[in-house]
C-alpha positions as CSV (number, residue, x, y, z in Angstrom):
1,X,79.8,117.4,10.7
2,X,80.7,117.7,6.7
3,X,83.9,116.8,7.8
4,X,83.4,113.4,9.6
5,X,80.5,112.2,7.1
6,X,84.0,112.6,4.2
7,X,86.1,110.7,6.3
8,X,83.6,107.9,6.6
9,X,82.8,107.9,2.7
10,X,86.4,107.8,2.3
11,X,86.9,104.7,4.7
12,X,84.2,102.9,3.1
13,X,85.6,103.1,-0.2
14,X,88.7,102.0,0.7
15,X,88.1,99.1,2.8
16,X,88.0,95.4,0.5
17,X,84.6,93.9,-0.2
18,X,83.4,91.5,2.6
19,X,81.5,89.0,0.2
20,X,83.4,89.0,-3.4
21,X,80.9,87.4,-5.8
22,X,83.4,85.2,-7.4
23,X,83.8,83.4,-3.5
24,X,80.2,82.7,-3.2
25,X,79.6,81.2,-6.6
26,X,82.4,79.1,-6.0
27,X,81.6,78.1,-2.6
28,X,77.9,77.3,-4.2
29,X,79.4,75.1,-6.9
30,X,81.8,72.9,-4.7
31,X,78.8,72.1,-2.7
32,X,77.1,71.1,-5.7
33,X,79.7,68.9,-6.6
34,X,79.5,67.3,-3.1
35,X,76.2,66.6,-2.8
36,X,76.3,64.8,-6.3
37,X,79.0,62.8,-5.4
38,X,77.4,62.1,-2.0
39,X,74.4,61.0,-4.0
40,X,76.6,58.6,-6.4
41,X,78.2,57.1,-3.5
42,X,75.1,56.5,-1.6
43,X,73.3,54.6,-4.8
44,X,76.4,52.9,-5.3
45,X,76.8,51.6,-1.5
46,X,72.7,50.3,-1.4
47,X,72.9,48.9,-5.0
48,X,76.4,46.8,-3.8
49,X,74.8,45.8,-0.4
50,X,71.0,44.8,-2.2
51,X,73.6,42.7,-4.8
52,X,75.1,41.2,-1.7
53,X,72.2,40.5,0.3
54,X,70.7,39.0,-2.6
55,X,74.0,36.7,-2.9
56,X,73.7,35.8,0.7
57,X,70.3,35.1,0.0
58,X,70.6,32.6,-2.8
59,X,73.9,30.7,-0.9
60,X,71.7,30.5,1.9
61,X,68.9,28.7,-0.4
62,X,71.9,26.3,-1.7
63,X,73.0,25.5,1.2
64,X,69.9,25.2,3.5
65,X,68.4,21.5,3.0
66,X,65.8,20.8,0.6
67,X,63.7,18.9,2.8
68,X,60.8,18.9,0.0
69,X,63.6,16.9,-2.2
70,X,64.7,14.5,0.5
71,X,61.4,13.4,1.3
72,X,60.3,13.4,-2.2
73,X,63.4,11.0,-3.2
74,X,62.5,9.0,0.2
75,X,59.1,8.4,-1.0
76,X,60.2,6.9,-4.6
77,X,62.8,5.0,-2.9
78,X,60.0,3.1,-0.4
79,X,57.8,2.9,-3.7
80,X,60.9,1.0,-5.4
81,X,61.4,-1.3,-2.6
82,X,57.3,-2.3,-2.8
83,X,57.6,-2.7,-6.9
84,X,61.1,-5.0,-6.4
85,X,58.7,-7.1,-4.3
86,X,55.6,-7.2,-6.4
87,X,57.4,-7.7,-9.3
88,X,59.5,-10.5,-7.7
89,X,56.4,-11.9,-6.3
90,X,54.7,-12.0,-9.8
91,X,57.8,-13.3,-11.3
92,X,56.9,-16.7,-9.0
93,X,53.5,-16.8,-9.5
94,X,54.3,-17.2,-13.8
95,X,56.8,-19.4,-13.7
96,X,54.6,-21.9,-11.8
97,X,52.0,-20.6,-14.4
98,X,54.5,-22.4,-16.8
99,X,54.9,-25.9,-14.7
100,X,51.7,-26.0,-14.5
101,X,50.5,-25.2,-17.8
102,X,53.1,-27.2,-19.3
103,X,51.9,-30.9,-17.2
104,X,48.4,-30.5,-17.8
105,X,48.8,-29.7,-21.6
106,X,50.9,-32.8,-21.5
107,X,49.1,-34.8,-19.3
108,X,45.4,-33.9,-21.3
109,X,47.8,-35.3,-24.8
110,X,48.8,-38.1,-23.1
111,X,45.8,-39.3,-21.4
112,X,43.8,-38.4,-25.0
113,X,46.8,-40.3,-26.8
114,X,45.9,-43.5,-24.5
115,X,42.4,-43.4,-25.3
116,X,42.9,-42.8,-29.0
117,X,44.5,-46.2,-29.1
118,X,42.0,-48.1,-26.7
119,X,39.7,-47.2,-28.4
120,X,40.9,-48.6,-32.1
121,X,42.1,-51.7,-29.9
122,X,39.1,-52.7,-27.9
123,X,36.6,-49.9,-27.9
124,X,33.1,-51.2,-29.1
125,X,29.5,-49.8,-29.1
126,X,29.0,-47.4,-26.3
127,X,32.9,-47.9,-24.9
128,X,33.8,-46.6,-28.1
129,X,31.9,-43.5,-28.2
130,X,33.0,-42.7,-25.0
131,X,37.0,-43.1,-25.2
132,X,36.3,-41.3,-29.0
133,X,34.5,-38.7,-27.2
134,X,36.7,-38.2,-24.3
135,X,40.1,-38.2,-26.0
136,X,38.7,-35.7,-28.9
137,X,37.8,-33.4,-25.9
138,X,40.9,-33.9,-24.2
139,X,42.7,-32.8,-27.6
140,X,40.4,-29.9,-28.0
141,X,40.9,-28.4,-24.5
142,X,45.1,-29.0,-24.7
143,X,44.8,-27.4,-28.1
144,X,43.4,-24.4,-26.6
145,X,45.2,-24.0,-23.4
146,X,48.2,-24.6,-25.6
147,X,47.2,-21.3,-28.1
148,X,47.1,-19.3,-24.6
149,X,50.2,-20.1,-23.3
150,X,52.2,-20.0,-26.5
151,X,50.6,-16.5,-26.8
152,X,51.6,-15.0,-23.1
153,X,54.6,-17.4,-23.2
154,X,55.0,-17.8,-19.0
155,X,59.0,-18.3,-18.9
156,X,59.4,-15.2,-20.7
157,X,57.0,-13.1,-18.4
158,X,58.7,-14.9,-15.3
159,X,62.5,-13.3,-17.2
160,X,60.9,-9.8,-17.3
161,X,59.4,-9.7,-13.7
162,X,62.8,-11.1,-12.7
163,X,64.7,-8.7,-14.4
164,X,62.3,-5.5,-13.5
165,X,63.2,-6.8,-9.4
166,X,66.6,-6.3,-9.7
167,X,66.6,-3.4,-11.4
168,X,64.8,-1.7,-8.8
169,X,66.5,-3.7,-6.3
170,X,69.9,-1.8,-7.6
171,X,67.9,1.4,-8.5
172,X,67.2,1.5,-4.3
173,X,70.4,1.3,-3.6
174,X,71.3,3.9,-5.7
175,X,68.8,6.4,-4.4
176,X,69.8,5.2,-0.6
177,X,73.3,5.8,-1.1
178,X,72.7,9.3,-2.6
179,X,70.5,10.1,0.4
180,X,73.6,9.1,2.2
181,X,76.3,10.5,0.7
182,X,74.3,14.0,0.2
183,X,71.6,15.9,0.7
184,X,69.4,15.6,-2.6
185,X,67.8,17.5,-5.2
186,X,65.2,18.3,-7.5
187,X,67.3,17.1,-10.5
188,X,67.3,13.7,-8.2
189,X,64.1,13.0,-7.4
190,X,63.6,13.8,-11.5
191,X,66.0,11.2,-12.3
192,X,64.7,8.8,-10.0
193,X,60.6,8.9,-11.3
194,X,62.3,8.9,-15.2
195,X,64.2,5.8,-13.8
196,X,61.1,3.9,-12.4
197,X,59.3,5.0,-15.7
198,X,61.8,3.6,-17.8
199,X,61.5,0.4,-15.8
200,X,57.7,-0.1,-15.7
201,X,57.8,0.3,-19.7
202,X,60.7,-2.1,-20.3
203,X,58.9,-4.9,-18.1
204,X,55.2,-3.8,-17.7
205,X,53.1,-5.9,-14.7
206,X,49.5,-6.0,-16.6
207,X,48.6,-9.1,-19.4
208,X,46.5,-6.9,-21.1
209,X,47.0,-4.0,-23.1
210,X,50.5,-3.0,-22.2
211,X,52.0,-6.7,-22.2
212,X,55.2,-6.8,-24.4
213,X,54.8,-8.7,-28.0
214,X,56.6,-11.9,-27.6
215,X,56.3,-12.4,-31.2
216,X,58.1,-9.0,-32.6
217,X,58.8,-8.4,-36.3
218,X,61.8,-6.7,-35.6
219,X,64.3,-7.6,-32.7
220,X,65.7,-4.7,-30.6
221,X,67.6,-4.9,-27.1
222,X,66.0,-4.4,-24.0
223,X,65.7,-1.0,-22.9
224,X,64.8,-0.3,-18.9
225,X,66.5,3.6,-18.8
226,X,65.7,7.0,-20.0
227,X,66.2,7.8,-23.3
228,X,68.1,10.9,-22.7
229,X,71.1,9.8,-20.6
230,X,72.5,12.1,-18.2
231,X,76.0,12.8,-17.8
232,X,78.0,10.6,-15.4
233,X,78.0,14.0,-12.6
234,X,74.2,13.9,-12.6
235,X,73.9,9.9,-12.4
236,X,73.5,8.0,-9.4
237,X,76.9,6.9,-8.4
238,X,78.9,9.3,-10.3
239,X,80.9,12.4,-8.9
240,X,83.7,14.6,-9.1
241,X,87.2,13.1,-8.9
242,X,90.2,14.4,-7.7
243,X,93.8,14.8,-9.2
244,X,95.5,15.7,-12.6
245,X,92.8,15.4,-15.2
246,X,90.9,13.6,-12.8
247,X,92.2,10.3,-13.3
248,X,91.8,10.4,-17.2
249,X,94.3,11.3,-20.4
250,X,94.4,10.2,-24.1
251,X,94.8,6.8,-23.4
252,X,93.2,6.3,-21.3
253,X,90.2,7.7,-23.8
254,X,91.2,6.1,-26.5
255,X,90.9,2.6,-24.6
256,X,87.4,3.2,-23.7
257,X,86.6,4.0,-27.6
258,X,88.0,0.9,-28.6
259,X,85.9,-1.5,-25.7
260,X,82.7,0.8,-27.4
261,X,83.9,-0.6,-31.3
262,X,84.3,-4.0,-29.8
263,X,80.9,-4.3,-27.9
264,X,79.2,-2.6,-31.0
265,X,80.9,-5.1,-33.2
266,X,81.0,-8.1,-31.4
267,X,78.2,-8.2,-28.4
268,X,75.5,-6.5,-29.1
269,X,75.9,-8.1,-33.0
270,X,76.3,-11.3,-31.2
271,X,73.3,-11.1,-29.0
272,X,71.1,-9.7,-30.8
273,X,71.7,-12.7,-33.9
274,X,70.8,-15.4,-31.1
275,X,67.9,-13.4,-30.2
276,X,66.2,-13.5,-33.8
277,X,67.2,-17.3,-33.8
278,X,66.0,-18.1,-30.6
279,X,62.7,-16.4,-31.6
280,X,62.3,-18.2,-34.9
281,X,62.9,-21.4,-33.1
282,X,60.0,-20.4,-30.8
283,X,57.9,-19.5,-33.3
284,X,58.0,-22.8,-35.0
285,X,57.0,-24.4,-31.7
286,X,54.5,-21.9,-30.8
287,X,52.7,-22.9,-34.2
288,X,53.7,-26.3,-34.5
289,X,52.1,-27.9,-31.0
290,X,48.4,-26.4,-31.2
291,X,48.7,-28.1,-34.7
292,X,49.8,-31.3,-33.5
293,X,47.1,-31.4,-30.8
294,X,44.3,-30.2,-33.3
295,X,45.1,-32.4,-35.8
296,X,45.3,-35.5,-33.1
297,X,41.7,-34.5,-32.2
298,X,40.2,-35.0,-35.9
299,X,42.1,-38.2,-35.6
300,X,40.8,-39.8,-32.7
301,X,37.3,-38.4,-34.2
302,X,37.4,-40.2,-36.7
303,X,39.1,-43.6,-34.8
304,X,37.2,-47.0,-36.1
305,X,35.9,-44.9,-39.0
306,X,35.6,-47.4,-42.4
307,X,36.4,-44.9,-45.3
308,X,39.8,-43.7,-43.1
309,X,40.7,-47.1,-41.8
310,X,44.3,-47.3,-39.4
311,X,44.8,-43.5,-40.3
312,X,42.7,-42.4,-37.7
313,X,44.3,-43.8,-35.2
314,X,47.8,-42.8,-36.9
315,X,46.8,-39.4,-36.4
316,X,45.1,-39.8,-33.1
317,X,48.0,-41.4,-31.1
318,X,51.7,-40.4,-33.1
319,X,50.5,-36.8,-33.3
320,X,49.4,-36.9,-29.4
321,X,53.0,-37.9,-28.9
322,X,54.7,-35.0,-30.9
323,X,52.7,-32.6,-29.5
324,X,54.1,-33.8,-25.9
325,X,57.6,-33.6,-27.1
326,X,57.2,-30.6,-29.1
327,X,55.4,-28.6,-25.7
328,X,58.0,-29.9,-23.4
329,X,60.7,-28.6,-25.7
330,X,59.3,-25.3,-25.8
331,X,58.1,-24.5,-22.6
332,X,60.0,-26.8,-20.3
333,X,63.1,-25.8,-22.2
334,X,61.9,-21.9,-21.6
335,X,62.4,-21.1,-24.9
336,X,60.5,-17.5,-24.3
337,X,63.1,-17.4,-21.4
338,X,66.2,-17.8,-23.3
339,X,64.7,-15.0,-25.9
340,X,64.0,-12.5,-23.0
341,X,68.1,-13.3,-21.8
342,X,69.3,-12.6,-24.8
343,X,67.4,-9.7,-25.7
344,X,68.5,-8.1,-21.8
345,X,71.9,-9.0,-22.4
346,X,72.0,-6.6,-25.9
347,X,70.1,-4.2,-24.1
348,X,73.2,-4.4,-21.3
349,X,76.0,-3.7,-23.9
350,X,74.1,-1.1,-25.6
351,X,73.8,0.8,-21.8
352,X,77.3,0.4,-21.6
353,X,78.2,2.0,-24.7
354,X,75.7,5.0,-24.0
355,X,76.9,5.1,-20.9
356,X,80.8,5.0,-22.0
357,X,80.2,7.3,-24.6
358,X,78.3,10.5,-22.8
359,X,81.1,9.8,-20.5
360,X,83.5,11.2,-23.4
361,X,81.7,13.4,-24.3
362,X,81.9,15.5,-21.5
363,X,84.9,18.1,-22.5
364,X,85.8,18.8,-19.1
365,X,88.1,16.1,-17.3
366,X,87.2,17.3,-14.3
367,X,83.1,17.2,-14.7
368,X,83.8,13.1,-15.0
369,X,83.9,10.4,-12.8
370,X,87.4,9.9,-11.9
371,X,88.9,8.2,-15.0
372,X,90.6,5.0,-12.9
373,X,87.1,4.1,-11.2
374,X,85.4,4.2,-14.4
375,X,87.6,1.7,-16.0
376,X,87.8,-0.4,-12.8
377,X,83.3,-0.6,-13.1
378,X,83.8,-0.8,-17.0
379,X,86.0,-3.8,-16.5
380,X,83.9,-5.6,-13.5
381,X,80.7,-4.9,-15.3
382,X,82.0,-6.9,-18.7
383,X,83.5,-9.6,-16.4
384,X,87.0,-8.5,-17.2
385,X,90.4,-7.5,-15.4
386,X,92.1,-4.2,-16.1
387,X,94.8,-6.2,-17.9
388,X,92.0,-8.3,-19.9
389,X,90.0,-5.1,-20.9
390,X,93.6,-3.0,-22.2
391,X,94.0,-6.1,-24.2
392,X,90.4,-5.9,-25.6
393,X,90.5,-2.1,-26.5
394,X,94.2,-3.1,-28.4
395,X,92.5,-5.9,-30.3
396,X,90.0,-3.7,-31.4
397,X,92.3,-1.0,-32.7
398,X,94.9,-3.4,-34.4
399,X,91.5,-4.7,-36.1
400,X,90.5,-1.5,-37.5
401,X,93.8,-0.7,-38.3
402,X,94.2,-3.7,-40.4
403,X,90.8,-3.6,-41.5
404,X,91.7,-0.3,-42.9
405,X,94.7,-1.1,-44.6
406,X,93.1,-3.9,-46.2
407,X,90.3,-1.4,-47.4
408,X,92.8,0.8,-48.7
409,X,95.0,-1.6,-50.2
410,X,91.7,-3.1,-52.0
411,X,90.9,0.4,-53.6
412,X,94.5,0.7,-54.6
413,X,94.5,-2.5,-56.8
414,X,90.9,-1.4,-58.2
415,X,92.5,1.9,-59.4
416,X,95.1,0.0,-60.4
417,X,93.1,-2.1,-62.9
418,X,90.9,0.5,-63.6
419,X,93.9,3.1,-65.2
């Protein structure tokens, strides 16, 4: 018994270790190590798939249609169809406003004229109160119609309601053909409603309050857009070319800087000095007929009158006629008219430079409107051919060129006598 209870002690001894410690704490940390990694890679995985999905999400909002911005952008474009047409209907009405104005003003003068001199001729007792009454009545009422429509001034509202019309009139067919071309978006229907704004303040429908002062102290063009002007990509008819540079390089550039120097130097200059003459003139009128005809109703007043004598009828009759002529200058010559053209037409360049110039001032070629179609609108817009406009931009640079040699040789002969 002793004996097999030694040979098991001694088999026990000498047989390995089933479960060395050094194995399991190895096995325990390799497991470790996997389930961290496991972890890693599983936050990994959902924090890549939640960035995709998100990606998905937000191409999926891109490219779905904005149906709240197309209908939006349909309902300004019906509103600017129904303003073309009010404001072209209104632009009727005042211009017969100023045909009719203008014959009964001058038919009151000249029937008051006649009467004037009917009664110095052969006007007697009661016959001569009457034609003195009646012709110092006419005066007094053409004298007073005469202050109203010099101060509304009916040719020029009848410019601004025709202008306003096709404006919108080209504004809706800017907004139909970006409905057209593609689908539409909030930074569209924004530029649209600045657009109208822009319009409605340039060439407002209402008399009173927010009528325009035909009589300003200080001329400035006519200004029917936003003030901040959007990049050519984000206007109505622009987009992205295609090709090297998108149709543009440095001469390209260059050309469209010197059309900007000549339209700064010479149109706009230009128009704007006929504007301020055109005005003066119609200030004089404006102040000179309401005179005639008041002074032409003391006269026929005092018609027949002993301490005046012929005078009064000098005055009653000659002044009736100048007031005629001087009314039918004015506003049959639509003198407010020719002032409102004028003052649209500087207005016109000074869109063109803006327009020109936020043009070049985008860096990127690419972000333009292709470089060729701009010059070929540039070109049409001014009433030019390519050829015509090349010439104009080379003008303008030989100009400045000489212009600054001039100025430099000029500052060389003053330091020259100075030293």
């Amino acid at each position: 018994m002793a004996t097999i209870q030694a040979s098991i002690l001694l088999s026990r001894s000498a047989s390995p270790s089933p479960t060395p410690t050094p194995k399991v704490q190895t096995h325990r940390l390799s497991a470790r190590k996997l389930n961290g990694q496991q972890k890693f890679h599983t936050m990994t995985k959902t924090s890549t798939e939640r960035h995709r999905n998100r990606s998905r999400i937000n191409t999926r909002k891109e490219a779905e249609p904005n149906i709240e911005a197309s209908e939006e952008l349909h309902s300004i474009m019906n509103l600017v169809a129904d303003r073309a047409e009010m404001h072209k209907n209104i632009g009727i009405q005042r211009d017969n406003w100023n045909h009719l104005l203008l014959a009964s003003i001058n038919g009151m003068t000249v029937t008051a004229a006649t009467m004037a001199a009917l009664a110095a001729v052969s006007g007697e007792g009661n016959s001569l109160l009457a034609l003195k009454l009646s012709s110092t009545i006419l005066y007094a009422a053409a004298t007073g119609v005469s202050l109203v429509m010099n101060k509304i001034q009916p040719s020029q509202l009848a410019e601004e309601q025709r202008n306003a019309s096709r404006l919108l009139k080209q504004l809706h067919e800017q907004i139909k053909s970006r409905m057209t071309l593609r689908q539409p978006t909030s930074n569209d229907v924004k530029d649209a409603m600045e657009r109208v704004l822009a319009i409605d303040r340039a060439y407002p429908l209402p008399l009173l309050g927010a009528m325009l002062d035909k009589f300003p102290k200080a001329v400035e063009p006519a200004v029917w857009w936003p003030k901040e002007m959007r990049n050519q990509k984000e206007s109505f008819g622009g987009g992205k070319g295609e090709g090297r540079r998108n149709g543009w390089s440095k001469e390209l550039e260059e050309e469209m800087r010197g059309v900007v120097g000549v339209m700064k130097r010479k149109d706009s200059a230009e128009y704007l000095r006929l504007s301020k003459l055109v005005l003066t003139v119609n200030k004089v009128l404006a102040v000179t007929g309401p005179w005639l005809t008041g002074l032409a109703a003391v006269g026929s007043a005092l018609v027949r009158t002993p301490w005046i004598g012929s005078w009064a009828v000098v005055f009653g009759v000659v002044f009736g006629a100048l007031a005629t002529v001087v009314n039918t200058i004015e506003h049959g010559g639509q003198v407010g008219m020719i002032f409102e053209m004028y003052r649209s037409s500087a207005g016109f360049f000074m869109l063109m430079e803006e327009s020109i110039e936020s043009t070049l001032e985008e860096r990127e070629a690419e972000e333009r409107e292709n470089g060729e179609v701009f010059e070929t609108e540039v070109a049409l817009k001014l009433g030019r051919s390519l050829s015509e406009l090349k010439n104009l931009a080379s003008i303008s640079s030989s100009s400045f060129t000489s212009s600054s040699s001039s100025n430099s040789e000029s500052i060389e002969e003053f330091a020259s006598k100075l030293f």
